[in-house]
C-alpha positions as CSV (number, residue, x, y, z in Angstrom):
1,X,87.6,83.3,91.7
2,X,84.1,83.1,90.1
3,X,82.8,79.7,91.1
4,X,79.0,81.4,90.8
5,X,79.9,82.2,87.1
6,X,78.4,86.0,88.4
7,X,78.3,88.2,84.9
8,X,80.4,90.9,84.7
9,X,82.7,89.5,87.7
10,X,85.9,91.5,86.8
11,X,83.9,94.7,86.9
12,X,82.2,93.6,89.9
13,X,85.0,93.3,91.8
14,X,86.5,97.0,91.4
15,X,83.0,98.2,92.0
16,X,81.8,99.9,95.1
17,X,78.2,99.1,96.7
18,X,76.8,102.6,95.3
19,X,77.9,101.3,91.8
20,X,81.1,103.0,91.8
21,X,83.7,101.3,89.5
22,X,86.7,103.4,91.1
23,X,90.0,102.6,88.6
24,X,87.4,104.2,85.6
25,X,85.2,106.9,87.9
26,X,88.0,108.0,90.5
27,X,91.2,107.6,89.5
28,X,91.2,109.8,86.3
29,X,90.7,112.3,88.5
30,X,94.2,111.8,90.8
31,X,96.0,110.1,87.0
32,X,94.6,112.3,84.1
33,X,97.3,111.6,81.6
34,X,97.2,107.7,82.5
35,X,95.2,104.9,80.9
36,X,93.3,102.6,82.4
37,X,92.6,99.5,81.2
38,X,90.8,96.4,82.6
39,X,91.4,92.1,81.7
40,X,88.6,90.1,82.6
41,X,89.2,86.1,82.1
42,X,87.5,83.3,83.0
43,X,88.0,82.5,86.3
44,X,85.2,80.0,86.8
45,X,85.9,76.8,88.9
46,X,82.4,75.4,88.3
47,X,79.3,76.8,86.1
48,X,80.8,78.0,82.7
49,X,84.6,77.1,83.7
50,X,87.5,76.5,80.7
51,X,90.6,74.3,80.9
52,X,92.5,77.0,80.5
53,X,95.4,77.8,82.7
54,X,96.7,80.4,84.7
55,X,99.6,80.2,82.3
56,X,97.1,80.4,79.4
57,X,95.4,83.7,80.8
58,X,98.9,85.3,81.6
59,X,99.6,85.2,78.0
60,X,96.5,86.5,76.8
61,X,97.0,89.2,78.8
62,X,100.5,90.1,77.0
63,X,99.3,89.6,74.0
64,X,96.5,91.7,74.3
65,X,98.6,94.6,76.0
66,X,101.4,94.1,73.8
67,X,98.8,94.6,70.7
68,X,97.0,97.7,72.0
69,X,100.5,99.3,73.3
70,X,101.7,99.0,69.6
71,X,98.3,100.3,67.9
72,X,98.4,103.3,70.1
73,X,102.3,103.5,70.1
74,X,103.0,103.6,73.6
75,X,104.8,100.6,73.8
76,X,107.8,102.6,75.7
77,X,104.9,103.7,78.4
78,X,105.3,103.0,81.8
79,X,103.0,100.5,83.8
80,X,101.4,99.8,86.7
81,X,99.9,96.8,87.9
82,X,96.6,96.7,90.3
83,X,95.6,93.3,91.1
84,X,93.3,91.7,93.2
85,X,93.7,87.5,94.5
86,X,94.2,84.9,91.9
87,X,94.8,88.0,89.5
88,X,97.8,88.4,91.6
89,X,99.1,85.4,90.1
90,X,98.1,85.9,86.4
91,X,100.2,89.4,87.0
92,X,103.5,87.3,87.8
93,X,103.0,84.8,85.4
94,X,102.5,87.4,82.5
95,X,105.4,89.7,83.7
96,X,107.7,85.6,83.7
97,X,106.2,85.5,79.9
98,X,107.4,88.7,79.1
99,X,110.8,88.4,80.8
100,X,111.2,85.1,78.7
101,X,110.3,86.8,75.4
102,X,113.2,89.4,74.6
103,X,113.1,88.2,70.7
104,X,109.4,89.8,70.9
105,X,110.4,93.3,71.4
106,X,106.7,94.5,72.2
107,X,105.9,91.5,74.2
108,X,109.8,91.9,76.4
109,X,109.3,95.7,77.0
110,X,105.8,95.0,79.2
111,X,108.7,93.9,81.9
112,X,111.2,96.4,80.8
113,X,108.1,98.9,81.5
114,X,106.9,97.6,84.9
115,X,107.1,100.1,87.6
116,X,105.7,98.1,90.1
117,X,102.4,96.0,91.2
118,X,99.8,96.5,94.0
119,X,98.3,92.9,95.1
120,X,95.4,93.1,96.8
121,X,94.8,89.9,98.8
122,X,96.7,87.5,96.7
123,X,97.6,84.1,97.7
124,X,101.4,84.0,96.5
125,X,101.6,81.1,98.5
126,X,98.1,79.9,98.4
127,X,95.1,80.3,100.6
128,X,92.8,78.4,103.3
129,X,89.8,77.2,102.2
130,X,91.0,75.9,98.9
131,X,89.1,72.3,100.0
132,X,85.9,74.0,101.0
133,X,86.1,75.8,97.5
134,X,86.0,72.2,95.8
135,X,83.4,71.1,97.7
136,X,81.1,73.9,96.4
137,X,82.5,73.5,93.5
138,X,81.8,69.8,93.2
139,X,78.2,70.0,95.0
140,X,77.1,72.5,92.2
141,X,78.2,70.7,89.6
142,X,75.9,67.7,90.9
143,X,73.0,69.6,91.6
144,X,72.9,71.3,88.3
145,X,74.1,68.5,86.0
146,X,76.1,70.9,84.5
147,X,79.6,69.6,82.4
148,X,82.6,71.9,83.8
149,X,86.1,72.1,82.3
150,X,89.0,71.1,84.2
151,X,91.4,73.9,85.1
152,X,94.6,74.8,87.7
153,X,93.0,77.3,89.4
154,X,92.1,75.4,92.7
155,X,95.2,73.4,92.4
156,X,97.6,76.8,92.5
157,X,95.3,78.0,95.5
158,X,96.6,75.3,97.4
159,X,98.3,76.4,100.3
160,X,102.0,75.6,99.6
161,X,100.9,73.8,96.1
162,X,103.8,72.9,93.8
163,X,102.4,75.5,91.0
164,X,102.3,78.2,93.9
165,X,105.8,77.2,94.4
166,X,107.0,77.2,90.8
167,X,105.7,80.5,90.1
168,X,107.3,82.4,93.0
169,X,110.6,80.4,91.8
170,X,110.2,81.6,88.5
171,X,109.6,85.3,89.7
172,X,112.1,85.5,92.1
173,X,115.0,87.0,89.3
174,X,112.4,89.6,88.9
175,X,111.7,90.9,92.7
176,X,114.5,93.4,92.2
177,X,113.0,95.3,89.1
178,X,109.3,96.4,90.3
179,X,108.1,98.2,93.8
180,X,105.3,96.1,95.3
181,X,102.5,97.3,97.8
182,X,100.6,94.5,99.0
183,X,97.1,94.7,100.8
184,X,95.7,92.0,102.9
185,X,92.5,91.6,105.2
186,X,92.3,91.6,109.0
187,X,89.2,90.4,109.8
188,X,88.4,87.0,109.7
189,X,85.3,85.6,106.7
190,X,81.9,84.4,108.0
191,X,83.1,80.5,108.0
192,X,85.4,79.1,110.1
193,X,88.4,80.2,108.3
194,X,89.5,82.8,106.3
195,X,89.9,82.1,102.5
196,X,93.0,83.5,102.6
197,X,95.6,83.6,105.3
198,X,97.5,86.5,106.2
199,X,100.7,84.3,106.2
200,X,100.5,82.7,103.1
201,X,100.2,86.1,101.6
202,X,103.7,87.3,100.5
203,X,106.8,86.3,99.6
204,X,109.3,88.8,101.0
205,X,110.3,90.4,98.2
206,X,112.9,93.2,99.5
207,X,111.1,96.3,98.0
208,X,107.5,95.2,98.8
209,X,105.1,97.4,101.5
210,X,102.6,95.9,103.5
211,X,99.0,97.3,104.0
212,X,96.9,95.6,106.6
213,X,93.1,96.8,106.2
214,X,90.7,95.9,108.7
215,X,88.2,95.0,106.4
216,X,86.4,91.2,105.4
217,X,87.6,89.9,102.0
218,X,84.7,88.5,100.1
């Protein structure tokens, strides 16, 4: 989430303290014949939010692949997922968009072309601290007098929320056709609880690894 409205937050968050923004400096290096690509959206829950919906963002991010793979005709190309908390989420949802789609033939072969997805702290059944979140949320908005747009965001990050639900019920006919590494933090946040908790994190798919890194997710 980017409840500061911080510029360049998508960037941000694949970039290291010494400015290193890994998937474009480092991995080239390790994938040279690979493309990289990046999908910033608005994930705002206060200054500068939209009422757009995790669903909406999922299919902006098909139909924004599925245009560049046909321009550069490498709609047949193989793809890997690398996605970090709510992000996570937009992943599944696209991937459910694209498995629904198979009169689209450029929109059904992002599926058909999934190898797999790496989460990286995501919520699949929401997180902790989803309350505190709308109360920062709520207590900006007042101070600043700003307007905000309504959106699903907090309501999907809440832990066993009925969206949260739906979308791993809608997913589960597609555990079987990706690999899935998932990554989760160890170490507890400076507040009281963690935003996330461990538990809440998967799902169980049967082809998924776990990762747990002793590190503080911010």
């Amino acid at each position: 989430m980017n409840p500061a409205n911080v510029a360049n937050h998508a960037y941000r968050t694949w970039t290291h303290d010494d400015g290193t923004l890994w998937p474009k400096d480092l991995l080239p290096a390790v994938l040279p014949a690979s493309r990289i690509m990046l999908f910033a959206y608005n994930s705002n829950i206060a200054l500068g939010s939209t009422n757009a919906t995790i669903f909406d963002h999922a299919s902006s991010l098909v139909s924004l692949l599925s245009e560049k793979r046909s321009v550069t005709r490498s709609k047949t190309k193989h793809l890997l997922f690398v996605a970090h908390s709510l992000g996570g989420l937009l992943v599944k949802q696209a991937l459910i968009v694209a498995s629904l789609n198979p009169e689209d033939e450029n929109v059904h072969l992002i599926q058909e072309s999934t190898l797999g997805i790496i989460f990286f702290a995501t919520p699949h059944r929401g997180g902790n601290g989803v309350h505190l979140a709308e109360v920062v949320s709520n207590a900006v908005l007042r101070i600043s007098g700003a307007a905000s747009a309504k959106n699903d965001i907090l309501t999907t990050l809440k832990p066993l929320s009925r969206s949260a639900d739906s979308l791993t019920q809608h997913f589960r006919p597609l555990l079987e056709k990706f690999v899935y590494i998932s990554f989760f933090e160890t170490r507890p946040k400076r507040v009281k609880k963690s935003l996330l908790s461990w538990v809440s994190l998967v799902s169980h798919p049967p082809r998924i690894r776990y990762r747990m890194a002793s590190v503080r997710h911010y």
